[in-house]
C-alpha positions as CSV (number, residue, x, y, z in Angstrom):
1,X,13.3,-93.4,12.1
2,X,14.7,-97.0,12.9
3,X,12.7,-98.0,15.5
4,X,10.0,-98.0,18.3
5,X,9.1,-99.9,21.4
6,X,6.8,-99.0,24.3
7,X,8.1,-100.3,28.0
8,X,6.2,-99.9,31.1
9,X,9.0,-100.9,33.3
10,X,10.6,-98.3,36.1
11,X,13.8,-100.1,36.4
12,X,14.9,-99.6,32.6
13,X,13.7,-96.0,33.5
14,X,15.6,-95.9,36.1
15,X,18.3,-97.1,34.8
16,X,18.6,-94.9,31.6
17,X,17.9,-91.6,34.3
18,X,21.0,-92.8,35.7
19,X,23.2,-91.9,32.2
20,X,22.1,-88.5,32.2
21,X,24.3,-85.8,32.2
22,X,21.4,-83.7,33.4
23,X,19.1,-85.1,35.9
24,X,18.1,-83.0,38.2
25,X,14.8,-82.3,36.9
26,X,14.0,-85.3,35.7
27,X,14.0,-87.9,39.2
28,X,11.5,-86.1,40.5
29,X,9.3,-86.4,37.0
30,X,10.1,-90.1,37.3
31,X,9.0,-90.6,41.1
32,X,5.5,-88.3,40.9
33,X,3.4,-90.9,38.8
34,X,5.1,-94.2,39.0
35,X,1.6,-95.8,38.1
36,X,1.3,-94.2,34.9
37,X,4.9,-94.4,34.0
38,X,6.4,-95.3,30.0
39,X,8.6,-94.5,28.0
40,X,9.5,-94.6,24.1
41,X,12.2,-95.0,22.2
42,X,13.2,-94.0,18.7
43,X,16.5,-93.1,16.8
44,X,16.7,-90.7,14.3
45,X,19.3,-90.1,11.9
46,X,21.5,-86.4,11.6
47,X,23.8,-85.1,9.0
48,X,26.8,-83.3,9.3
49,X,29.3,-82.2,7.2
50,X,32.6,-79.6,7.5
51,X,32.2,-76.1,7.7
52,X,35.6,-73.7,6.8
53,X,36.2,-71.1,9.8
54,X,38.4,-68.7,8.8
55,X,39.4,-67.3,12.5
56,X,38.1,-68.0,16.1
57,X,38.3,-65.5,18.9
58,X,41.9,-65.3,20.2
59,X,41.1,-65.5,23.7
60,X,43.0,-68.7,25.0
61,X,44.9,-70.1,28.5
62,X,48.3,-69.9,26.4
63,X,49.8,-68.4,23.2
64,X,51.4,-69.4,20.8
65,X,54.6,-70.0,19.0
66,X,56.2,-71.6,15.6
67,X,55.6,-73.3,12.2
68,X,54.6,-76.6,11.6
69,X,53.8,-78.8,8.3
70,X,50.2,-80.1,8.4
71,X,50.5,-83.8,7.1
72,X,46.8,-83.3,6.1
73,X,46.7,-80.8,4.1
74,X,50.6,-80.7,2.9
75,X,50.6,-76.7,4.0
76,X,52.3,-74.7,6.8
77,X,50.4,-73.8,9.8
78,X,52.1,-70.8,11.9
79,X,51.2,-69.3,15.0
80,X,52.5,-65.9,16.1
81,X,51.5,-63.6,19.1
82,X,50.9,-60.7,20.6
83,X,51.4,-59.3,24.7
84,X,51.1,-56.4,27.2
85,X,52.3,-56.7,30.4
86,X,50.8,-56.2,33.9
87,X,51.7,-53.3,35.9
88,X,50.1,-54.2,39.5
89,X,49.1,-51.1,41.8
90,X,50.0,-52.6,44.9
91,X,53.7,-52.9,43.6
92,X,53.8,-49.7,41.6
93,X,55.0,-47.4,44.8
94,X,58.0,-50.2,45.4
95,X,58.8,-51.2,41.9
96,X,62.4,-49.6,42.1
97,X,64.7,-48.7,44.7
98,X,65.4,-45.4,45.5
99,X,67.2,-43.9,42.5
100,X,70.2,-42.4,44.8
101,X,71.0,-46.3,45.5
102,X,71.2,-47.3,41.8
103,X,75.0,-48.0,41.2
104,X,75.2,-47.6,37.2
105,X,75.1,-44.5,35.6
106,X,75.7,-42.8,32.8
107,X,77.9,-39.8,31.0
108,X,74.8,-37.2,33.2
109,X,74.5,-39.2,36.1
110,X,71.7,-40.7,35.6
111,X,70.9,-43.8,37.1
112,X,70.4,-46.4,34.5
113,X,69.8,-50.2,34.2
114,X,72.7,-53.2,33.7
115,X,70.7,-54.9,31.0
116,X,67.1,-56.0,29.9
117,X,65.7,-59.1,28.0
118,X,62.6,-60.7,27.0
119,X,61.8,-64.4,28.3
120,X,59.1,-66.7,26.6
121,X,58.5,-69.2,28.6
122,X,57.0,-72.6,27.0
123,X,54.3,-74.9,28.7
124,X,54.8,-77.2,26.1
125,X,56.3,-78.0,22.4
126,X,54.8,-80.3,19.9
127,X,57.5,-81.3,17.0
128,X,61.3,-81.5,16.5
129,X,63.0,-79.8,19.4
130,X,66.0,-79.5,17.7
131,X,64.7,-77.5,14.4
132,X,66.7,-74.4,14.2
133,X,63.9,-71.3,14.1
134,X,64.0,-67.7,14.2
135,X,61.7,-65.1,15.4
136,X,61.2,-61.5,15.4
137,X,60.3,-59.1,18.4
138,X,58.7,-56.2,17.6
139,X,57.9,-53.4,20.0
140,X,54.2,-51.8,19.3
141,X,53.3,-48.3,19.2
142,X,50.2,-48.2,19.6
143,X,48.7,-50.6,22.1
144,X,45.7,-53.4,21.7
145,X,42.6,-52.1,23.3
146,X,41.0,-53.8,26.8
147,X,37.3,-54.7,25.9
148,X,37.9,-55.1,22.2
149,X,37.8,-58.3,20.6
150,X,40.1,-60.2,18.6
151,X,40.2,-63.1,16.5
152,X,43.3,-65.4,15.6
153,X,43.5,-63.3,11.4
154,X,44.0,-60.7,13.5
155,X,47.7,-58.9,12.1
156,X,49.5,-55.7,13.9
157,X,50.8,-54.9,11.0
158,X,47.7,-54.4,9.2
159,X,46.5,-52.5,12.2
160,X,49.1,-50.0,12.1
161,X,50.2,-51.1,15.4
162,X,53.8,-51.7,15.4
163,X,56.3,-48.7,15.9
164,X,58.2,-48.5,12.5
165,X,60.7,-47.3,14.2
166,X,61.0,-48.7,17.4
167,X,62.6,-52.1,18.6
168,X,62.9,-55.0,15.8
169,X,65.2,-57.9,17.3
170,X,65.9,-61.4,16.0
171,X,66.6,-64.4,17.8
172,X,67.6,-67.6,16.5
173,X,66.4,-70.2,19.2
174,X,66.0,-74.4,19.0
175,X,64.3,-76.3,22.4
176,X,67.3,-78.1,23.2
177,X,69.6,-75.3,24.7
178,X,73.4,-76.3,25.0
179,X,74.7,-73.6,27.0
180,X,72.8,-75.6,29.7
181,X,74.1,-78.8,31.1
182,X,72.4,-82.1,30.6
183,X,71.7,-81.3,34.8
184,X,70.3,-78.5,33.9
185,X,68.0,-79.4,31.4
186,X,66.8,-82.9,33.0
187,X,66.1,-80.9,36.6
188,X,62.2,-81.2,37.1
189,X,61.6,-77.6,37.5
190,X,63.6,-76.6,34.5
191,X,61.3,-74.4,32.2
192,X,62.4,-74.1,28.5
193,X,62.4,-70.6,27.4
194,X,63.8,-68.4,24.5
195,X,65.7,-65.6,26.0
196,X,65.7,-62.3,23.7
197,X,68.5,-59.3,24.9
198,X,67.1,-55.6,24.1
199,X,70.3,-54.1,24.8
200,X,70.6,-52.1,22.1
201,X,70.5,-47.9,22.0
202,X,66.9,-47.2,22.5
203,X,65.1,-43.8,21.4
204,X,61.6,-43.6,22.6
205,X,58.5,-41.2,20.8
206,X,60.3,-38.6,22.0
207,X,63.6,-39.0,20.6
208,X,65.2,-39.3,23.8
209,X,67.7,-42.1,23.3
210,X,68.7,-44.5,26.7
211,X,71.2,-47.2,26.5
212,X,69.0,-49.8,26.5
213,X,65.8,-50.5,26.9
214,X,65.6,-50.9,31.0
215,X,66.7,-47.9,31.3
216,X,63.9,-46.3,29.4
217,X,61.6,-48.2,31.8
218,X,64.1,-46.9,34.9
219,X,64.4,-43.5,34.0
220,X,60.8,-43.1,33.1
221,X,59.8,-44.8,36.9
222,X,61.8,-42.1,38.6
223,X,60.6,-39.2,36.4
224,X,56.9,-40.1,36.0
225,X,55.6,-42.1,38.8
226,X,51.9,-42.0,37.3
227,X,52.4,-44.0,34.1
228,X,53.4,-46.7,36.7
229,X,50.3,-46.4,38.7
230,X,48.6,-49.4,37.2
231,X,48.1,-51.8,34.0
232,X,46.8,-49.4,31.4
233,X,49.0,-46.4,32.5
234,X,51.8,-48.6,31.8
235,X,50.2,-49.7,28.4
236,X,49.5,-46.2,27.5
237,X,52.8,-44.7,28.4
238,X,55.2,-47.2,28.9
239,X,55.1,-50.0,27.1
240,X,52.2,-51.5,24.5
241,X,53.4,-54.7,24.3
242,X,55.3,-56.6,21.7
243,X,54.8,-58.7,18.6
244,X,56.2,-62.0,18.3
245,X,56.7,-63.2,14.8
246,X,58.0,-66.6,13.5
247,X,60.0,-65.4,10.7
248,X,62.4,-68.8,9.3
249,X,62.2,-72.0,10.3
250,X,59.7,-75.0,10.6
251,X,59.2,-78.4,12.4
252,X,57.7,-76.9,15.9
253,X,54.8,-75.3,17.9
254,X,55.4,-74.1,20.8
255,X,53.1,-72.9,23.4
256,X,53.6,-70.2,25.6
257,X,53.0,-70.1,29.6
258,X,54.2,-66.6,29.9
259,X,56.0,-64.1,29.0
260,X,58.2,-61.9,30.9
261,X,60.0,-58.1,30.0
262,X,62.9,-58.2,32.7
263,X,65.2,-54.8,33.8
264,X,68.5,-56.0,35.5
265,X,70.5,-53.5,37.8
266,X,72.7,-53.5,41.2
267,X,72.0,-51.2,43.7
268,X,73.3,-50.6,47.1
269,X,71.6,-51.3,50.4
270,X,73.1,-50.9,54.1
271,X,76.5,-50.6,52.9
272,X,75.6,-54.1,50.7
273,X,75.5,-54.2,46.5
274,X,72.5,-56.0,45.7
275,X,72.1,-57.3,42.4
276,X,68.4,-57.3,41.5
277,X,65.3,-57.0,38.7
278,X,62.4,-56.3,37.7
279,X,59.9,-58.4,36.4
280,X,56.1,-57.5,34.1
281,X,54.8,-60.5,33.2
282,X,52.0,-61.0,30.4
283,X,49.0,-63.1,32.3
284,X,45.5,-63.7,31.5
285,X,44.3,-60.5,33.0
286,X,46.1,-58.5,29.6
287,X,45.3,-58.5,26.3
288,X,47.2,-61.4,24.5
289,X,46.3,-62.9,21.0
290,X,47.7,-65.2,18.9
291,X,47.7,-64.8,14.9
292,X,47.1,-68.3,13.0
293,X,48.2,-68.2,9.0
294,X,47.5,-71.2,7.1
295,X,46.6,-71.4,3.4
296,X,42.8,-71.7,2.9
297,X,42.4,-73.5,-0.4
298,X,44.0,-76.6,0.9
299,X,41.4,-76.7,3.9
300,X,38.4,-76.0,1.3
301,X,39.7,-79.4,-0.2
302,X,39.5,-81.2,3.4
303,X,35.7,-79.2,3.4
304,X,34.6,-80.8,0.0
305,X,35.6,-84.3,1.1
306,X,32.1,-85.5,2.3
307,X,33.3,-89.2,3.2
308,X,33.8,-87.8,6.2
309,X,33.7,-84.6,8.7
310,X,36.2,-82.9,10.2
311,X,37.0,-81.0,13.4
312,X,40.5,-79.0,12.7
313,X,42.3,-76.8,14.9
314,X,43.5,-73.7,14.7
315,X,40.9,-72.1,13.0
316,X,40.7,-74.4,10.5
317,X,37.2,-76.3,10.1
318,X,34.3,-77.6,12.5
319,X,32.0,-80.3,12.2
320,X,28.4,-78.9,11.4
321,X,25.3,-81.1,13.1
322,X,21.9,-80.9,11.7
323,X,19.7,-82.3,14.4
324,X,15.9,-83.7,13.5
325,X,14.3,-82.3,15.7
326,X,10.7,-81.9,13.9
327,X,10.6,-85.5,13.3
328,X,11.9,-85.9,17.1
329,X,9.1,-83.7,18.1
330,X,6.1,-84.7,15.5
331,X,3.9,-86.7,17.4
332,X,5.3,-86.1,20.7
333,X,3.5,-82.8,21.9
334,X,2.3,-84.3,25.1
335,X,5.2,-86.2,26.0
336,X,8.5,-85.4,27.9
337,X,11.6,-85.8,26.3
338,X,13.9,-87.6,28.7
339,X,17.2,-88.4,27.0
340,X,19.0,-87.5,23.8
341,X,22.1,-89.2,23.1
342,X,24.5,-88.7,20.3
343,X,27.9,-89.9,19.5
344,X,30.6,-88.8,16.9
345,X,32.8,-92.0,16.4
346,X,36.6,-91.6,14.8
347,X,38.1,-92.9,11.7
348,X,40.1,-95.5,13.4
349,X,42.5,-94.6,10.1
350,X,43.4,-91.4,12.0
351,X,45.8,-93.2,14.2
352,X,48.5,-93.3,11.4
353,X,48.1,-89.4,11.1
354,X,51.3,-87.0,13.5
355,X,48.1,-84.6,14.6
356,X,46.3,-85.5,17.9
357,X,42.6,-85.8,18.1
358,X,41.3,-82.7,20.5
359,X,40.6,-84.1,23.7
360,X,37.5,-81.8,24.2
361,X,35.0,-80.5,21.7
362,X,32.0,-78.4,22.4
363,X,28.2,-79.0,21.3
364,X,26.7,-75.4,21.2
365,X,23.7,-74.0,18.8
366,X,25.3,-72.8,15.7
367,X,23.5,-69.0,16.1
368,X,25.7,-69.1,19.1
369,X,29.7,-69.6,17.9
370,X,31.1,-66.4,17.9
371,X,29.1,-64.9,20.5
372,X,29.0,-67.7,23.0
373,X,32.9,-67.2,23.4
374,X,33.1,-63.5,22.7
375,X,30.4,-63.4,26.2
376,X,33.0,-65.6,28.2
377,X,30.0,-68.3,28.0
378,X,30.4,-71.3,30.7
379,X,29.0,-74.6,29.4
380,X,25.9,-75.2,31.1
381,X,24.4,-78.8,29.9
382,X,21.7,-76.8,28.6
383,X,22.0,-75.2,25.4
384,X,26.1,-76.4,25.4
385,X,27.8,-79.4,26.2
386,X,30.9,-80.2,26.4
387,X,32.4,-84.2,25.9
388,X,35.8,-85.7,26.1
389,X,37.3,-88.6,23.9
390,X,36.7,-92.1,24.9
391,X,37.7,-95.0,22.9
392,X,38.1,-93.0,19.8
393,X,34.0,-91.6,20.1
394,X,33.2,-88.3,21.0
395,X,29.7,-89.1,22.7
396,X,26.8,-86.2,24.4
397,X,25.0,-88.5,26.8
398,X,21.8,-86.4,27.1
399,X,21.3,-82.8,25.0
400,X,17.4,-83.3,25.4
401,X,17.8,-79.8,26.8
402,X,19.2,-78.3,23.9
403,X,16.6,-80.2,21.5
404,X,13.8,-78.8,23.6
405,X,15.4,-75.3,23.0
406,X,16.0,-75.8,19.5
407,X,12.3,-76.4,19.4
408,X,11.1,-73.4,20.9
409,X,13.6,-71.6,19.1
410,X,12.5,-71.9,15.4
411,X,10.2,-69.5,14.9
412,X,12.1,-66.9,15.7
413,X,13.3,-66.2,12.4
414,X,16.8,-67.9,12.5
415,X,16.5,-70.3,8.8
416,X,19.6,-72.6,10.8
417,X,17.9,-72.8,14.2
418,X,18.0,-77.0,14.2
419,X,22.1,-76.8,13.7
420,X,24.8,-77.3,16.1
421,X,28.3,-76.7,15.6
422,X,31.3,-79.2,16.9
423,X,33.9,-76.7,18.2
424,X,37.9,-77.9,19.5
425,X,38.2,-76.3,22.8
426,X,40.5,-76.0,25.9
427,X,39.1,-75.5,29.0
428,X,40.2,-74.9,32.7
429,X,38.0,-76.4,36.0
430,X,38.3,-75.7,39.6
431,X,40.0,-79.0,40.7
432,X,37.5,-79.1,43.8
433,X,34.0,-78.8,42.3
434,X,35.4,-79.6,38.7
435,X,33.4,-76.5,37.7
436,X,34.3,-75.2,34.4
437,X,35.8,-71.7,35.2
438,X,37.3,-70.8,31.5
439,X,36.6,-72.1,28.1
440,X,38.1,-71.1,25.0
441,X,39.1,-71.6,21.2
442,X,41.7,-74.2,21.0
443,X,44.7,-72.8,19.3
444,X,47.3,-75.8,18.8
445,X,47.4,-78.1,15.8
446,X,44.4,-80.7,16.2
447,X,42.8,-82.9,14.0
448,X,40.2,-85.6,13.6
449,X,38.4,-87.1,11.1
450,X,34.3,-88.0,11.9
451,X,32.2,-90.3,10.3
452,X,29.3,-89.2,8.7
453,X,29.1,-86.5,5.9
454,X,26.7,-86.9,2.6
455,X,29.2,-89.8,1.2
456,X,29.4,-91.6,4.6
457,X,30.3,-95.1,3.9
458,X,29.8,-95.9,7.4
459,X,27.3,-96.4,9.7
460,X,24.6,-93.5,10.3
461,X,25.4,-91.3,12.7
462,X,22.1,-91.5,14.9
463,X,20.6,-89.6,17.5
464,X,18.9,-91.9,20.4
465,X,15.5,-90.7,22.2
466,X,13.7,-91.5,25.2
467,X,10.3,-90.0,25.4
468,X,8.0,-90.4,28.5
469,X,4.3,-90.5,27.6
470,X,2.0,-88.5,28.6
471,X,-1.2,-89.3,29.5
């Protein structure tokens, strides 16, 4: 404890109110008994130190695609994914045209598509655009399951999930595409994306073999209307999804906004030939995951360094909090806790570093990590918090809420129930209300460096109270 002071005056309460994050109930505490009204302060100090995770649920906005050298730990960080593809009802009975006005066929007659590809399309690429790399598509054959969940060790291969025999097709790809003119790429609405043919002879499971793989998808429309009937019908009988795997190369990270399985074919209509496709896209309502490999022992060393904490994404380590809260509660049974303020400043050394900071990191009861994400949990300023950087400090205004809870908490037979956990995050918001509508894992290469840890050379790292008294 650093210090204490007793203050009678409204306006400082007022004026401290006015910071919280969470203040609904407390005006109304503040306006019932302005007579009897004080308030105390104290500060407290909190250790933390790194914790290793070894995977995070793979639930996030994007996926992910590459290799890239981490300048921390001197190791390759690589990022591979896995998709399905949506197969909406409404569409299902007017996917195709009617199979008399398809204009290819083949040897039988049978109407079949012109060509089919896989497009990734990128959101955004962090490195060296113009590092040669080279991936591998691999088509599954047995599909991911809906409800199931799955974290970023997760490997198809291990799972038994990819068809040995099925589709397995390289592409050698950079970000700076010159088959495209400079117009081309400089036009505002251009959308890098790797572009992957599956032209090749295609036997399916039952050793039927179609010129390609559109035609599989044609054929199988015309002949079996019901695997078409929706998402998992598709999944089940169709198509399971494909692997993505970075196989040679290094220097990028891309991340995915979609990904698309496309069927070209020309077809005639009122004496016209129309030259058409057919898109299935991979969205959020699918199961998508992306597979993080990294080598472990050189994060253990960034662990054991305890001049510091860290907060290291993907999947790499989190910065553990041990709150006091018995010696913020001790001698305060009868009084309200108003505020609790923490902040986790920077190492300003960290600017020199190639690896952003996150921009968000999430306070949440460590009991809570894996299940708080697994539920789809929405921050609520309660028992989780969310803050942004701000002049290099990482700062909860008021988790009084969550100390209260912590409190309540630790007889119920959890031996870490005063810990939080500092977790790298990506979250979306309705851009009206600002409401958090999805929170997840973040999955690109982050890194920061905290102060605090055992060896802290620094500064404390302090939690500030604000009690009012009871009387």
């Amino acid at each position: 404890m650093k210090a204490k002071w007793i203050a009678g005056i409204l306006l400082t309460a007022m004026t401290i109110s006015a910071c919280d994050d969470n203040t609904q109930d407390i005006g109304g505490s503040l306006t019932k008994d302005v007579d009897h009204f004080s308030i105390i302060a104290d500060t407290f100090l909190v250790s933390t130190r790194s914790i290793i995770i070894d995977s995070v649920l793979s639930r996030s906005t994007y996926d992910y695609l590459g290799r890239m050298k981490d300048p921390e730990t001197e190791d390759y960080v690589t990022a591979d994914y896995t998709t399905q593809f949506v197969m909406m009802e409404r569409l299902a009975a007017n996917l195709l045209p009617n199979e008399s006005s398809i204009i290819s066929r083949d040897k039988e007659g049978m109407a079949i598509a012109d060509s089919c590809h896989l497009n990734i399309y990128i959101q955004q690429i962090v490195g060296d655009s113009l590092a040669p790399m080279k991936l591998t598509a691999y088509e599954l054959g047995t599909p991911m399951e809906d409800g199931k969940v799955y974290y970023s060790d997760f490997d198809p291969f291990e799972r038994g999930l990819i068809r040995k025999d099925g589709i397995q097709q390289d592409k050698n790809y950079t970000f700076i595409n010159y088959l495209l003119s400079d117009e081309q790429r400089s036009e505002t609405t251009f959308i890098p994306y790797i572009n992957i043919p599956i032209n090749a002879p295609y036997t399916a499971k039952n050793g039927v073999t179609y010129n390609n793989y559109g035609t599989y998808i044609m054929q199988n429309y015309y002949q079996h209307p019901e695997y078409f009937k929706d998402t998992w019908s598709f999944v089940h009988n169709i198509c399971p999804g494909f692997y993505f795997k970075t196989i040679d190369g290094a220097g990028i990270m891309s991340q995915v906004y979609t990904t698309e399985l496309v069927l070209y074919f020309r077809y005639t209509s009122n004496d016209s030939i129309i030259t058409a496709n057919r898109v299935f896209t991979g969205t959020e309502e699918i199961v998508r995951t992306t597979s993080i490999y990294t080598d472990k022992k050189r994060i253990e060393q960034l662990a054991n360094d305890n001049t510091c904490t860290y907060i290291k994404s993907p999947a790499g380590l989190f910065t553990e909090v041990t709150l006091p809260i018995e010696e913020i509660m001790r001698g305060h049974e009868n009084d309200t806790l108003v505020q609790a303020k923490i902040s986790f400043p920077r190492y300003t050394e960290d600017d020199d570093t190639n690896i952003d900071a996150p921009d968000y990191v999430l306070m949440l009861p460590k009991a809570n990590l894996y299940s708080f994400f697994e539920k789809k949990t929405i921050p609520d300023n309660k028992t989780s918090y969310v803050a942004r950087i701000d002049n290099k400090v990482y700062t909860f205004n008021n988790i009084s809420a969550l100390a209260t809870s912590l409190w309540k908490n630790r007889k119920l037979g959890d031996k870490e129930w005063n810990k939080v956990v500092l977790v790298p995050v990506d979250y979306t918001y309705n851009a009206s209300t600002y409401e958090v509508t999805n929170i997840s894992n973040q999955m690109s290469l982050s890194s920061v460096r905290l102060i605090g840890g055992s060896a802290n050379a620094h500064a404390p790292v302090t939690i500030s109270i604000i009690y009012n008294k009871g009387h």
